[in-house]
BALOMAR-926223 format. One record per atom (N, C-alpha, C): x, y, z; residue in three letters. Coordinates in pm, whole numbers, plus 50000, padded with zeros to 5 digits. Example, Ala and Ser with C-alpha at 12.3 -4.5 7.8 and 13.67 -1.06 7.14 Angstrom:
BEGIN
513194943150780ALA 512304955050780ALA 513204967050780ALA 512854977550708SER 513674989450714SER 512905000350787SER 
***
This chain:
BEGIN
536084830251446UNK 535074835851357UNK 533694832151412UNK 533054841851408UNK 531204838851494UNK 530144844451373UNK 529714827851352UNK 528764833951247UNK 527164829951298UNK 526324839251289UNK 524964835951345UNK 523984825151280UNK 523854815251380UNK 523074804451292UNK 522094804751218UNK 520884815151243UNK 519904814251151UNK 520654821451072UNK 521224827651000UNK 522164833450896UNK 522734823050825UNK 523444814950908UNK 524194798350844UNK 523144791450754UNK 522274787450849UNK 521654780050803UNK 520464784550675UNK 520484795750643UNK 519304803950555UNK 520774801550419UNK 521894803950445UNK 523074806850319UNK 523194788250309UNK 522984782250389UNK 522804763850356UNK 522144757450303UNK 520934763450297UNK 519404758050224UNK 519554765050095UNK 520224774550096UNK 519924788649981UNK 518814799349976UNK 518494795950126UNK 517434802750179UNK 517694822850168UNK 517024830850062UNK 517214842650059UNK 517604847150245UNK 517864856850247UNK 518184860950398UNK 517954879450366UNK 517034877650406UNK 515854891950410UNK 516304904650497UNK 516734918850436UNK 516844931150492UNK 516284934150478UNK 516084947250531UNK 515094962550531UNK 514714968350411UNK 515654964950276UNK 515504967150228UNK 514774959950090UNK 514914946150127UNK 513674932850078UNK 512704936750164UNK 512554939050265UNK 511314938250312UNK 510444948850244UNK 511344960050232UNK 510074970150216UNK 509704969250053UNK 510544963150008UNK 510374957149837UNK 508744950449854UNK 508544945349963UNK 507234938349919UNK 506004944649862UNK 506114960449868UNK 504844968749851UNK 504824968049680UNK 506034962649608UNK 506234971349493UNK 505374963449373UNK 505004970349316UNK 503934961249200UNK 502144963249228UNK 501814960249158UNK 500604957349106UNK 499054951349189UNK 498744954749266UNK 497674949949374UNK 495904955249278UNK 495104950149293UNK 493684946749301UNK 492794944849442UNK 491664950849464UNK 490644942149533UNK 489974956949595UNK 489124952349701UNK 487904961849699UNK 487594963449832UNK 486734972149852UNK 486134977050014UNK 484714985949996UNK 485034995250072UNK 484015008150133UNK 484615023150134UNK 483725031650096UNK 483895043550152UNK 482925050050210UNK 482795054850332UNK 481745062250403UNK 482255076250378UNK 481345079950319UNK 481305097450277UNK 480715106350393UNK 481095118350432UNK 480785126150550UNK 479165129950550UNK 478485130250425UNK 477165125950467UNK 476145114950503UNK 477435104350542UNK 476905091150562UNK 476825079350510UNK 476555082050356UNK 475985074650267UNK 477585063550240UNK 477045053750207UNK 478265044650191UNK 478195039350079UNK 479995037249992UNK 479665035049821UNK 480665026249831UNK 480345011149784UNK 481325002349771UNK 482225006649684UNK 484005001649699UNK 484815007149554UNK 485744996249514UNK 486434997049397UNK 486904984649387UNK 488124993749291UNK 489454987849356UNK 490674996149317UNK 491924986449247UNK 492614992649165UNK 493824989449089UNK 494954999249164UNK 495964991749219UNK 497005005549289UNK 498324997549257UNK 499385006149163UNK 500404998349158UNK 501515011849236UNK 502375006449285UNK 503115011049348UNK 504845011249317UNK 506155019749309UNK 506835017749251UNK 508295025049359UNK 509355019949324UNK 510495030549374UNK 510255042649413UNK 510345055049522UNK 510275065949525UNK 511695072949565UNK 512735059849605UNK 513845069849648UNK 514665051949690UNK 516165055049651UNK 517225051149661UNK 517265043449787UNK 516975047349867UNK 516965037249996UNK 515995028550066UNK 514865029449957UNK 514095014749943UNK 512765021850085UNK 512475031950110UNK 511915037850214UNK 510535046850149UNK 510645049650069UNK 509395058350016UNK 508945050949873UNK 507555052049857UNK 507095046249720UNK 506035053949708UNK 505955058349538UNK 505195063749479UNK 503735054549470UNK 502915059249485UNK 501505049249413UNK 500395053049347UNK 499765049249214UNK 499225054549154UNK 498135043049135UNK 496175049449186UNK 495425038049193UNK 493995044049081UNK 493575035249043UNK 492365036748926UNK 491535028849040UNK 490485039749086UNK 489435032849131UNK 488245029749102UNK 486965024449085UNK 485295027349061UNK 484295021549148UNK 483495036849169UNK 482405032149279UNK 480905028149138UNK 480185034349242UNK 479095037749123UNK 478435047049042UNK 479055056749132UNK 479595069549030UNK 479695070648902UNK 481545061748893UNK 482225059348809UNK 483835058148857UNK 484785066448751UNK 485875064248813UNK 486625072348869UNK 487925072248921UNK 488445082448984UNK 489955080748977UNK 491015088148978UNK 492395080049012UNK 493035090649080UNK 494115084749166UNK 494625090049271UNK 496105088749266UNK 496685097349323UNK 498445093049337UNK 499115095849471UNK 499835091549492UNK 500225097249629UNK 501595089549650UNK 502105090849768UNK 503455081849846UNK 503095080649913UNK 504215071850008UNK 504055061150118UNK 505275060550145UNK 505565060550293UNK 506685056750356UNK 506905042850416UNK 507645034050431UNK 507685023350496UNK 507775027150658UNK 507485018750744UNK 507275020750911UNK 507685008350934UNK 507505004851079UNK 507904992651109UNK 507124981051035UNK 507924969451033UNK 507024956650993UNK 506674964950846UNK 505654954950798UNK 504884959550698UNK 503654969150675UNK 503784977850767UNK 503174994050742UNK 503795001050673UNK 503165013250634UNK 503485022350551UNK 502375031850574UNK 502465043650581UNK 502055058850578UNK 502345061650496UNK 501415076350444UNK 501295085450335UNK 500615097550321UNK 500485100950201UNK 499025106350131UNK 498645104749981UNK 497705108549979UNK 497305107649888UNK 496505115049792UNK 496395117949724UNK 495405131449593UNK 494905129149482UNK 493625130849470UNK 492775131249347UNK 492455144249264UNK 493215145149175UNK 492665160249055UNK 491385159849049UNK 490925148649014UNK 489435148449002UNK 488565156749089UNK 488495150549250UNK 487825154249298UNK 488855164749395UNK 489765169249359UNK 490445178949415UNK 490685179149584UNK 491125164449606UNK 491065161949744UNK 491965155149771UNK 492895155449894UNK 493905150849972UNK 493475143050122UNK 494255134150117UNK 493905123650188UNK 495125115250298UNK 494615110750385UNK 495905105650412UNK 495935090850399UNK 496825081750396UNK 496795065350360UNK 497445057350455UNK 497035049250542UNK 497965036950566UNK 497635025350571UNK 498765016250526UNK 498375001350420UNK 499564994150572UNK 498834979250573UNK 499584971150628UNK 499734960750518UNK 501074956550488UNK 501414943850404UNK 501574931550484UNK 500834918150481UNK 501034907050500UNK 501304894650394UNK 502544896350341UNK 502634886150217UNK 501784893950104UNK 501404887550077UNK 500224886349926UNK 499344897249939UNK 498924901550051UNK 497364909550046UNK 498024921350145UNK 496574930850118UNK 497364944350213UNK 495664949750275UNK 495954953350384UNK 494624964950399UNK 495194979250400UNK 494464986350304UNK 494334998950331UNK 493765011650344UNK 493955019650456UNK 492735022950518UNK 493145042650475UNK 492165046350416UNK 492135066550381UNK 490955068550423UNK 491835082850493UNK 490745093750533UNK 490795104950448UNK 489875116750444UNK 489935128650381UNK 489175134650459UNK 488865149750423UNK 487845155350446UNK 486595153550379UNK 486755146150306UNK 485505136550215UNK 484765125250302UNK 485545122550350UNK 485045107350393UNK 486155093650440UNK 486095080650497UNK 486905077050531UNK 486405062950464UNK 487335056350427UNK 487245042150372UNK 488375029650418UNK 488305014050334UNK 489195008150400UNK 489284997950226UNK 489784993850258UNK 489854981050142UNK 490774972450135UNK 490494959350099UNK 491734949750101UNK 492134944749899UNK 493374947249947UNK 493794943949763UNK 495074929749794UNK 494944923949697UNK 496174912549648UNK 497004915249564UNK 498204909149568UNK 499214913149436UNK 498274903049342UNK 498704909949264UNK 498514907349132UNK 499754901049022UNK 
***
């Protein structure tokens, strides 16, 4: 019988022992925090976002996300999916009724915090959020 040691030893400690499909669990829930958006006429509007994110499909690979944002405007909210990629990336898009605009999204997850960076034909932004 051949059993792989870091495997042994993770089921010895009681150490969880992490798939593809824990991993990509990490996006799911509730994130906060803030950035920039540079709008195509230049002008730049700090924003500060709520994005919770949820199941989109059975094999732990796509997630729905739905974010309440505010510049100084006011507010805006957006929805979109996301696919998992290698590591803790994820691709997407994304859409606002509001401002009747589609976008595209990709977020890197490191533990706790994420950057994520949209473009549109509006303008392009970045922002970093924490779970919450």
């Amino acid at each position: 019988m051949r059993i792989i040691p870091a495997a042994l030893l993770a089921m010895t400690l009681g150490l969880p022992i992490a798939t593809s499909a824990t991993a990509a669990a990490n996006i799911i829930g509730s994130w906060k925090g803030s950035g920039s958006v540079r709008l195509t006429s230049g002008q730049v509007e700090p924003v500060s976002c709520r994005v919770s994110y949820s199941k989109g499909d059975d094999k732990g690979k796509t997630f729905v996300l739905s974010a309440k944002c505010s510049h100084t405007g006011g507010t805006f909210n957006q929805s979109g999916r996301v696919s998992k990629r290698k590591g803790g990336s994820y691709k997407g898009s994304l859409y606002s009724d509001q401002y009747a605009v589609s976008g595209t999204v990709t977020i890197s997850v490191r533990g706790s915090s994420q950057t994520v960076s949209v473009s549109s034909s509006k303008g392009k932004g970045s922002l970093n959020l924490t779970r919450q």
